[in-house]
C-alpha positions in Angstrom: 47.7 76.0 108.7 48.6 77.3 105.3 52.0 79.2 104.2 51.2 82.5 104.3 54.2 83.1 101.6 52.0 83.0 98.7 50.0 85.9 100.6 52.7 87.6 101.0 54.4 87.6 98.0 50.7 88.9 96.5 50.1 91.6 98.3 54.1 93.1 97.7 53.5 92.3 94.4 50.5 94.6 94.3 52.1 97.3 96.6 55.1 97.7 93.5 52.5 97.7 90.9 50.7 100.4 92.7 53.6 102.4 93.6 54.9 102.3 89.6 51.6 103.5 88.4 51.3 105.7 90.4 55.0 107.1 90.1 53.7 107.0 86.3 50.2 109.7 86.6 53.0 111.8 88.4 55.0 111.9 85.4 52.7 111.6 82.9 52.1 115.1 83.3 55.8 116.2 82.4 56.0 113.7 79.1 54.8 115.7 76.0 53.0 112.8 74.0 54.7 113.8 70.8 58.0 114.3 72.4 61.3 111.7 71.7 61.3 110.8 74.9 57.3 109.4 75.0 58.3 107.4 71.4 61.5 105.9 73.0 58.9 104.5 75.7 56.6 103.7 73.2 59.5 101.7 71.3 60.5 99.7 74.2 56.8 98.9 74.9 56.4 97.1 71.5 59.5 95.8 71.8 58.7 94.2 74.7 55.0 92.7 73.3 57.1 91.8 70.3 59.7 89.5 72.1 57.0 87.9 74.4 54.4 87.2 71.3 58.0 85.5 69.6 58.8 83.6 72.8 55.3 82.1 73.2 55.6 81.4 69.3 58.9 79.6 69.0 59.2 78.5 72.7 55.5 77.3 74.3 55.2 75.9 77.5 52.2 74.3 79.0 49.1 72.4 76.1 50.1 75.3 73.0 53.8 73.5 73.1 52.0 70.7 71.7 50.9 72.6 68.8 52.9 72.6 65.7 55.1 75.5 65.3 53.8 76.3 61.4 50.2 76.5 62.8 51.1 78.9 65.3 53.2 81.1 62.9 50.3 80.8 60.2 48.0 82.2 62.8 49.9 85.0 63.7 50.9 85.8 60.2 46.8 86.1 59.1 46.0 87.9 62.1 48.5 90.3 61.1 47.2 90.7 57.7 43.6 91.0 59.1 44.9 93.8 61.4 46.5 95.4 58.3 43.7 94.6 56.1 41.0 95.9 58.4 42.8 99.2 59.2 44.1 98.3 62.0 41.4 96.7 63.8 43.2 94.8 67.0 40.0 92.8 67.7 39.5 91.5 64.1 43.3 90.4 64.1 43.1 88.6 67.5 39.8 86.7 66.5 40.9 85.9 62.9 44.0 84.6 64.3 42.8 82.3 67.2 40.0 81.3 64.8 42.5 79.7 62.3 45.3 78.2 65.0 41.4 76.3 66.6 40.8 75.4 63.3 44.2 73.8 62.2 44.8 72.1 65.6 41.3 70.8 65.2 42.0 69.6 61.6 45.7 68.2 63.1 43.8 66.5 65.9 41.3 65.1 63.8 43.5 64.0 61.4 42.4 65.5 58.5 45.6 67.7 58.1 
């Protein structure tokens, strides 16, 4: 018979992420959208994305850790200007980005960089 822990630990997991978002469309009608409390969220939640896009840059785990650091960063730094560059497109960033980290780990693999 298999643990049932795993199970277990899915389904509370679920049960709090309910229970947040649901505690959140209770609230979300008492938050003006342009007040300072809705921006301080709104900080904290790029914050947030900004220290986990750092910490998968500078400290990898799993097959990007065996990437070179400087093709990471010159990823993310042309995806940003593509984002900028394309008025703030999100998908053109993304896509420009992982295209050029393929094609320098490709190039670094092949060892024609």
């Amino acid at each position: 018979m298999t643990d049932p822990t795993p199970w277990l630990v899915l389904v509370l997991c679920i049960m709090a992420t309910f229970v947040w978002r649901a505690l959140g469309v209770g609230l979300a009608t008492r938050i003006d959208p342009n007040g300072v409390l809705f921006q301080w969220f709104n900080c904290v939640a790029y914050a947030m994305l900004a220290g986990l896009i750092t910490r998968i840059l500078v400290f990898p785990v799993g097959t990007l850790a065996h990437s070179e650091t400087v093709d990471r960063v010159a990823a993310m730094v042309i995806g940003f200007v593509i984002f900028f560059l394309t008025r703030r497109n999100v998908f053109t960033g993304t896509i420009a980005a992982f295209l050029l980290f393929l094609g320098l780990a490709y190039l670094r693999h092949s060892g024609r960089l």
